[in-house]
C-alpha positions as CSV (number, residue, x, y, z in Angstrom):
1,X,-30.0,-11.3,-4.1
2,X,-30.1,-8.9,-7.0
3,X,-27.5,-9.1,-9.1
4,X,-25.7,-5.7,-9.7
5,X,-22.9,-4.2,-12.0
6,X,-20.3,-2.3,-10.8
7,X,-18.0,0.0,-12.7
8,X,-14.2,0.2,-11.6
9,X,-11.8,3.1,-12.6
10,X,-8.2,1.3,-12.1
11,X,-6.7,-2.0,-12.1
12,X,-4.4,-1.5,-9.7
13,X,-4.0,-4.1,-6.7
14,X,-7.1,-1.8,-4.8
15,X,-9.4,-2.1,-7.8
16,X,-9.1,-5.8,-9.0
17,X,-9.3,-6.8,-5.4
18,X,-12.4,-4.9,-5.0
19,X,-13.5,-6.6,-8.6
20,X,-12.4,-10.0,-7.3
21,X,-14.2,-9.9,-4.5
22,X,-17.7,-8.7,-6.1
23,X,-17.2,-11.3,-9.3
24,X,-16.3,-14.3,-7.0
25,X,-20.0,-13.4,-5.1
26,X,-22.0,-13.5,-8.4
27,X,-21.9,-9.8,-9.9
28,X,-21.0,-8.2,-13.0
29,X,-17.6,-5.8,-13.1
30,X,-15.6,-4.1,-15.7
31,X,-12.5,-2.3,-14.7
32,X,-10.8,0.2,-16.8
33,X,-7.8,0.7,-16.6
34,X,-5.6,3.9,-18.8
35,X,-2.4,1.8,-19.0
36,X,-1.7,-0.7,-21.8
37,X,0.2,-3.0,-19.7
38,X,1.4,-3.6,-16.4
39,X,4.5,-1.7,-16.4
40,X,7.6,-3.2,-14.2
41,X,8.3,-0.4,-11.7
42,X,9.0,-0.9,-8.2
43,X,5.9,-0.1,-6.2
44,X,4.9,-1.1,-3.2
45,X,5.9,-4.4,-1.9
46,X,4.8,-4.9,2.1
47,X,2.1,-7.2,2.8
48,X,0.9,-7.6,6.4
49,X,-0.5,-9.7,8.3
50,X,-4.6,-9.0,8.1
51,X,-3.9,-8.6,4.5
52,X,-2.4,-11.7,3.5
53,X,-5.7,-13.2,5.4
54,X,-7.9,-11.7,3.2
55,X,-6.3,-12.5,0.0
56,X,-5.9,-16.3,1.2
57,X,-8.8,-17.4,-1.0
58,X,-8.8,-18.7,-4.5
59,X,-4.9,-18.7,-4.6
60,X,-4.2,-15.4,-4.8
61,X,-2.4,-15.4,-1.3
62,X,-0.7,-19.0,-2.5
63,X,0.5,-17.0,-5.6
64,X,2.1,-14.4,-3.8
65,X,4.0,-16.4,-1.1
66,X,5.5,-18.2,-3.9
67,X,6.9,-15.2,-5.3
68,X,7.8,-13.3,-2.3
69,X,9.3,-13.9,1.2
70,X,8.1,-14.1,4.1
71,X,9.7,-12.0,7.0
72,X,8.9,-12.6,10.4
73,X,11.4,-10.1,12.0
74,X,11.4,-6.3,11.3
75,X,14.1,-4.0,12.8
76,X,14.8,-0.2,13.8
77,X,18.8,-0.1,13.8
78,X,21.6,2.5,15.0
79,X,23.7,2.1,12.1
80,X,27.3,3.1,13.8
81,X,26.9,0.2,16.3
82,X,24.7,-1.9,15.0
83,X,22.0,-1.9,18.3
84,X,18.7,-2.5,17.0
85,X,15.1,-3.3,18.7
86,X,14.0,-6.6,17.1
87,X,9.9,-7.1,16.6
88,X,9.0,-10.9,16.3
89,X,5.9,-11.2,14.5
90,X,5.4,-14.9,16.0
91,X,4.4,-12.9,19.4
92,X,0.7,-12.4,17.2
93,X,0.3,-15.7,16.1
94,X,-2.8,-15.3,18.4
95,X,-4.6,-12.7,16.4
96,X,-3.7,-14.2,12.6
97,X,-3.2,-16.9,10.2
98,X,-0.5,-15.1,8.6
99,X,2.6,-13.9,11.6
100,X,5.0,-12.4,9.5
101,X,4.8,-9.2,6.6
102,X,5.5,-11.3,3.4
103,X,7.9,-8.9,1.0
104,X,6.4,-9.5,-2.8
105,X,6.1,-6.6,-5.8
106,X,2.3,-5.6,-5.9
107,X,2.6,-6.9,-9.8
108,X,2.2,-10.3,-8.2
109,X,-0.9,-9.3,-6.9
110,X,-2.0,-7.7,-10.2
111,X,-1.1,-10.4,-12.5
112,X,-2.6,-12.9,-10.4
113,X,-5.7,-11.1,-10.2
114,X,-6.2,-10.1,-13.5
115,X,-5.6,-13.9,-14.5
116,X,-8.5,-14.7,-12.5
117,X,-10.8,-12.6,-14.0
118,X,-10.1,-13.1,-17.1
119,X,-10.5,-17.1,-16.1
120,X,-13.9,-16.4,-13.9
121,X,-15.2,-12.8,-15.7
122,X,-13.7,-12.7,-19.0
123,X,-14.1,-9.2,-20.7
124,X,-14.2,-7.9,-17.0
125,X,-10.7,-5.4,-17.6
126,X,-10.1,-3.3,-20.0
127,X,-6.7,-1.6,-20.4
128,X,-5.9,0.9,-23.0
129,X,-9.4,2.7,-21.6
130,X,-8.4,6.7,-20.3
131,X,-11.5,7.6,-18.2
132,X,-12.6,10.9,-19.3
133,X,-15.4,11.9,-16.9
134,X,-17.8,10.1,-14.2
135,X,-20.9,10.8,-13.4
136,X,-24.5,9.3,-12.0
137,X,-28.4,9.7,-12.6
138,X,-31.9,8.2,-11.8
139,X,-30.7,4.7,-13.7
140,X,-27.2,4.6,-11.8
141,X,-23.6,5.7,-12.2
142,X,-21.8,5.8,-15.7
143,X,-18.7,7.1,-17.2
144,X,-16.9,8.2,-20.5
145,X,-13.7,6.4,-21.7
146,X,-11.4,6.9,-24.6
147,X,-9.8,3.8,-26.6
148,X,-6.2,3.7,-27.6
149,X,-7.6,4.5,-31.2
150,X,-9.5,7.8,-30.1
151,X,-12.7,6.6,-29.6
152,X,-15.2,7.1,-27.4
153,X,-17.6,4.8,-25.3
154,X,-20.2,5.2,-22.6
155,X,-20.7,2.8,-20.3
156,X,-23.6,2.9,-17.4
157,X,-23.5,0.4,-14.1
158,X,-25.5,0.3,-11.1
159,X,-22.5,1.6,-8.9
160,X,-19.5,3.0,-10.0
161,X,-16.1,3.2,-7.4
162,X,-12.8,5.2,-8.1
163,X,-9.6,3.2,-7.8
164,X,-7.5,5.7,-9.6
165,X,-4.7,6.6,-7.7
166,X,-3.7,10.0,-6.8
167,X,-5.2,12.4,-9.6
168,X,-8.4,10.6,-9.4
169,X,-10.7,11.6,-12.0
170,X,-13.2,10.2,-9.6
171,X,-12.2,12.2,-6.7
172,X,-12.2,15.0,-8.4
173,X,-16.1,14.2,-9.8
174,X,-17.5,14.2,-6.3
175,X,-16.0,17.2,-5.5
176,X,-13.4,15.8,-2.5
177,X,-11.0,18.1,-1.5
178,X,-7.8,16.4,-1.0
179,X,-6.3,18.4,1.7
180,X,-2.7,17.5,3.2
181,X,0.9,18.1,2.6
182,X,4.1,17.0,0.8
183,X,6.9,16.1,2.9
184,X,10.3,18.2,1.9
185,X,12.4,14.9,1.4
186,X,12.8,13.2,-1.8
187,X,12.8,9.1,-1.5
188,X,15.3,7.1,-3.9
189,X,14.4,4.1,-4.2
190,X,17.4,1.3,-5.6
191,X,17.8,-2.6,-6.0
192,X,20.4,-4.6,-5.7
193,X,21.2,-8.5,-5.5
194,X,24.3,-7.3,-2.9
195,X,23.9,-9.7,0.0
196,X,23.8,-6.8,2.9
197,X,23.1,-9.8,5.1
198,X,26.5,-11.0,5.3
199,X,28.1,-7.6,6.4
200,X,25.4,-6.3,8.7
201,X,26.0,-8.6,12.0
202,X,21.7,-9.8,12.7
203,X,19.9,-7.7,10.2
204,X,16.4,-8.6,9.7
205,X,14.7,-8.6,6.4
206,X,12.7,-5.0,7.0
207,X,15.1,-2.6,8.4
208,X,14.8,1.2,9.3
209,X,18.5,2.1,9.7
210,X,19.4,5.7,11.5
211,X,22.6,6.8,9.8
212,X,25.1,9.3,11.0
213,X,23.9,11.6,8.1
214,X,20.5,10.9,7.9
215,X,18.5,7.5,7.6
216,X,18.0,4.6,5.3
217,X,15.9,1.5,5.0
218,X,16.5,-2.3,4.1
219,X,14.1,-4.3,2.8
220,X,14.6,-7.9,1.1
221,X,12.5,-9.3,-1.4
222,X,12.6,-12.5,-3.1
223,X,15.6,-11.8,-5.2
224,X,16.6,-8.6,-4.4
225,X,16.8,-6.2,-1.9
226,X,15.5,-2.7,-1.9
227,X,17.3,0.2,-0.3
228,X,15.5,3.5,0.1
229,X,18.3,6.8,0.2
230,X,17.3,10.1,1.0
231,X,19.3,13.0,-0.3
232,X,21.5,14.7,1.9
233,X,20.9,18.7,3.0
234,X,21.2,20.6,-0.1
235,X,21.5,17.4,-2.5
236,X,19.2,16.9,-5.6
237,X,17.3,13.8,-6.3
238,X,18.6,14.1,-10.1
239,X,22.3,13.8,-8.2
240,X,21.6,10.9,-6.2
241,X,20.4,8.7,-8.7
242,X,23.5,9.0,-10.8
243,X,25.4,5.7,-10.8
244,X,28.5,7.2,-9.3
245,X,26.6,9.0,-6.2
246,X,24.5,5.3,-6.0
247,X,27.4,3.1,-5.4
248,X,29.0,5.8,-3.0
249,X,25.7,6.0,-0.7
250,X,25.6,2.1,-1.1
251,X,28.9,2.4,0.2
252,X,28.3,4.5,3.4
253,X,26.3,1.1,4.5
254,X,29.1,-1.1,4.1
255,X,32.0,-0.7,1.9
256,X,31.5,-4.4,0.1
257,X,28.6,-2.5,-1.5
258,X,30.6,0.1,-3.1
259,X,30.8,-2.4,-6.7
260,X,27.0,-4.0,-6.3
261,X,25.4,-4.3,-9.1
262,X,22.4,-1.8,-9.3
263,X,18.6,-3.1,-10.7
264,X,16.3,-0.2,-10.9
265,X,16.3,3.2,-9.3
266,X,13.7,5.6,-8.9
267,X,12.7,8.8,-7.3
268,X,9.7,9.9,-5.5
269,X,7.8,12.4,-3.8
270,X,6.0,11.8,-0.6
271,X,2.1,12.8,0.5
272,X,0.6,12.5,3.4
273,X,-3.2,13.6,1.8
274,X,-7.1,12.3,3.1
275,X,-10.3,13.2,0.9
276,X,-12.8,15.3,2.4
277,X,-15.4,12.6,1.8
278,X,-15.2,9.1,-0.3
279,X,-18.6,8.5,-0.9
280,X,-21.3,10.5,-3.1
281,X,-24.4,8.8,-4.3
282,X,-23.9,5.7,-6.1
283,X,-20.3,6.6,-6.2
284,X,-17.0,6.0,-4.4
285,X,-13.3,6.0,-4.0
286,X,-11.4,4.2,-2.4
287,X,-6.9,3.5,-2.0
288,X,-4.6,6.4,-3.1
289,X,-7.6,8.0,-4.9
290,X,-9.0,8.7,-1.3
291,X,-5.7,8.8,1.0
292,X,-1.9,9.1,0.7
293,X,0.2,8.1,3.3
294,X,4.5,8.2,4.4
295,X,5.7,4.5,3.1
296,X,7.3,3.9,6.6
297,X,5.7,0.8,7.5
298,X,4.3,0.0,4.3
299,X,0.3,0.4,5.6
300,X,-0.4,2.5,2.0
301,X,-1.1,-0.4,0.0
302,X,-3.1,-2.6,2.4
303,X,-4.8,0.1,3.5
304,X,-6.3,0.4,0.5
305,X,-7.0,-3.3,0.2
306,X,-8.7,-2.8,3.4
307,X,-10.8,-0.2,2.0
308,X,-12.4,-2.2,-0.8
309,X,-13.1,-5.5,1.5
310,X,-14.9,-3.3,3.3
311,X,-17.3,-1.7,0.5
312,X,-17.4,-4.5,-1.4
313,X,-19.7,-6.2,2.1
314,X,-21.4,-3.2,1.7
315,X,-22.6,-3.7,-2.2
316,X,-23.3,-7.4,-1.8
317,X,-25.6,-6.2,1.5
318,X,-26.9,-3.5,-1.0
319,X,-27.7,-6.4,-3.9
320,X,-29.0,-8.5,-0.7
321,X,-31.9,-5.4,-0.2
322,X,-30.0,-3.2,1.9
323,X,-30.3,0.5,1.8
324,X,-27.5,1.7,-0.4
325,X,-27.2,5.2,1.1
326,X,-26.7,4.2,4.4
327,X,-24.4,1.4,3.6
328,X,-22.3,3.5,1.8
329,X,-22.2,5.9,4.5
330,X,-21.2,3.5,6.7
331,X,-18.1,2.4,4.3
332,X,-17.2,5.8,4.6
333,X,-18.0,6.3,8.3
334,X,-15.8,2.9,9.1
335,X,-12.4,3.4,7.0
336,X,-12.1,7.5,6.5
337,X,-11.6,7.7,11.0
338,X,-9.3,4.5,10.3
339,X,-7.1,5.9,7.6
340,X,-6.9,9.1,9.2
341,X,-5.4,8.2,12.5
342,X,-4.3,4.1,12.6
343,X,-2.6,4.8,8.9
344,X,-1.5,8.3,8.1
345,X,-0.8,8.7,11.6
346,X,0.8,6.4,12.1
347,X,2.9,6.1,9.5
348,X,3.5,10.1,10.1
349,X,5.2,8.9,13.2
350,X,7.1,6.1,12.1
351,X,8.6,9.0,9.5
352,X,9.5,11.5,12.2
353,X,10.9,9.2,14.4
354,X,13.1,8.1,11.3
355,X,14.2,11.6,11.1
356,X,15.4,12.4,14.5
357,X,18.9,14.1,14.0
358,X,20.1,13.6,17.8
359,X,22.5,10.9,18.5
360,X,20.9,11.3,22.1
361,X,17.0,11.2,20.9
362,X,17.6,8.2,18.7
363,X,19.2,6.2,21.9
364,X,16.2,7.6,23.8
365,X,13.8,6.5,21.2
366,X,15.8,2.8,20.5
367,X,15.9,2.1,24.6
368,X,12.1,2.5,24.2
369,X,11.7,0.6,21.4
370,X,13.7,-2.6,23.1
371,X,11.7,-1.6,26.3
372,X,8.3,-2.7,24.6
373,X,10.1,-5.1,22.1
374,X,11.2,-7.2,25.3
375,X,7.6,-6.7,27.4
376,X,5.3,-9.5,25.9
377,X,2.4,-7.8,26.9
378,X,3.4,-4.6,24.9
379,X,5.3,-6.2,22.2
380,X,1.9,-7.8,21.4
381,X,0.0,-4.5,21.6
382,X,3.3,-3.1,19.6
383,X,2.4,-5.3,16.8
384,X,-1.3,-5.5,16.7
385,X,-1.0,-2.1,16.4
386,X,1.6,-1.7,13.7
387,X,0.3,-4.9,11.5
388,X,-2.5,-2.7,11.1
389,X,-4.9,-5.8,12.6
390,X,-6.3,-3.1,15.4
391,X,-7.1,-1.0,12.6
392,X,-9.2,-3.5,10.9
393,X,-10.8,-4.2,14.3
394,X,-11.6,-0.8,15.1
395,X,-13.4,-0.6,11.8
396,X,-16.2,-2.9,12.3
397,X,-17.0,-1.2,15.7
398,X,-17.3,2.1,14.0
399,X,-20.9,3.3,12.2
């Protein structure tokens, strides 16, 4: 095996994985990454099942179950009467190592990660390094970055992959159009230590919650749990997130809540966006910088994680003698169908049925929901399904 050097645009959790991955097997990386420093910001924090059994290697999956929590139930609730359908993760114990979604901040993953390479591949991350332009020739792929002190580098690799996020530079190098939409509703995004366990008879520790004026979710981390609002018809983002309209929206899920004290909160806008193609050449994308998906569900993240398993086995069967262009094609060819209709379909569903306004259509939907939740036969299917482990298997049968 030849050994090759790959250049990485973004040390987010999709990048380092895909660096970790290709150092651990032997090969040169070097990620750079714009930001200084991880930043504390609350990001994504779902990990499911398929995911937390790739990562369970080297300690990185050890690392995040000791800072997270597991969660083997998740929930879809009527919040008037409290009726829910219950989804036991045990019922797929078959199908994984790992049967529960395990509720951790990405920076877990991103710390830990980075600590490993700078154990196993010191040098192998740069922060600090903006990423100016991308682009490939005879010898490879190379790029252009800009140091904290204005200065310029060029740096040239045998393959070069885009984990940059939504404005990818590298996206926008290979000419992918990244068509989609932006859903109307603004997500607020809150933390609290309140204990909405002890006033909400059986909740679970994932729960999507239909409210008399809209919906909400509940979702408990380690220390914390995070609550995602939505404004109501005519309401602004900017007046949700003041501290007054916070503890009154906290409130409207149980009174108690009306004095918890309030960690971080933080608005955001929704896509729901694919890439016309992720491969070009001896470059690729890969994560946000290829798809965008609704967060209901929490498949964005590990879908990306997903991605980069996958075209890292195709660069180490490249450095083995395998034909680059047609392994790349088949990265492509194996996670674009996936992403488009087990991912952002999916999670397009979860968000309308979230939405429905009817008091009669959410009984409808929540009879079916406790229907399947109750059949073990479809439960399973259920939760192959929505773990995102059919996905995965579909994959590998694709190309």
């Amino acid at each position: 095996m030849k050994a090759t050097f790959t250049l990485i645009v973004g040390a987010g959790p999709v990048g380092l994985v895909l660096a970790w991955r290709l150092a651990r097997a032997g090969h040169a990386v070097r990620v750079f990454e714009r930001a200084p420093r991880l930043e504390p910001m609350l990001r994504s924090s779902t990990f499911h099942p398929p995911t937390l059994d790739l990562l369970d290697e080297d300690g990185i999956g050890a690392a995040l179950h000791a800072a997270g929590r597991k969660t083997p139930t998740w929930q879809i609730r009527l919040h008037e009467t409290g009726e829910r359908a219950e989804f036991d993760l045990a019922a797929i114990a078959d199908s994984t190592r790992h049967p529960w979604r395990l509720q951790c901040d990405q920076s877990v993953l991103v710390n830990t990660l980075e600590g490993w390479l700078s154990r196993h591949a010191p040098g192998s991350v740069v922060r600090g390094a903006a990423v100016e332009a991308v682009g490939q020739d005879s010898n490879g792929a190379w790029l252009r970055w800009r140091d904290p002190d204005a200065g310029e580098h060029l740096e040239h690799g045998d393959f070069l992959v885009g984990c940059d996020g939504s404005r990818s530079v590298v996206r926008e190098a290979i000419g992918a159009v990244f068509s989609g939409t932006v859903y109307p509703e603004t997500t607020v995004l809150v933390t609290t230590t309140f204990p909405f366990e002890d006033h909400l008879p059986g909740l679970s520790g994932i729960n999507y919650v239909w409210a008399p004026d809209g919906t909400y979710s509940l979702l408990r981390l380690a220390d914390v749990w995070r609550v995602s609002l939505h404004p109501h018809d005519g309401e602004s983002a900017e007046t949700l997130m003041a501290p007054e309209r916070v503890a009154e929206r906290l409130a409207q899920i149980t009174p108690a809540a009306a004095t918890a004290q309030v960690g971080e909160v933080r608005p955001y806008r929704v896509h729901q966006r694919l890439a016309s193609h992720w491969v070009q050449g001896r470059i690729a994308i890969a994560g946000d910088a290829a798809h965008l998906n609704h967060p209901k569900g929490g498949m964005g993240m590990n879908g990306g994680i997903h991605d980069v398993f996958e075209l890292a086995d195709s660069l180490l069967e490249i450095a083995a003698g395998g034909d680059a262009q047609a392994l790349l094609a088949r990265y492509q060819a194996r996670r674009l169908p996936v992403m488009r209709d087990d991912v952002i379909g999916q999670a397009d569903g979860n968000r309308a049925r979230m939405w429905e306004a009817s008091l009669e259509g959410r009984r409808r939907m929540l009879a079916t929901l406790q229907a399947v939740a109750a059949d073990p036969i479809k439960c399973h299917a259920h939760l192959i399904k929505t773990s995102m482990i059919d996905g995965l298997r579909r994959s590998k049968m694709l190309a």
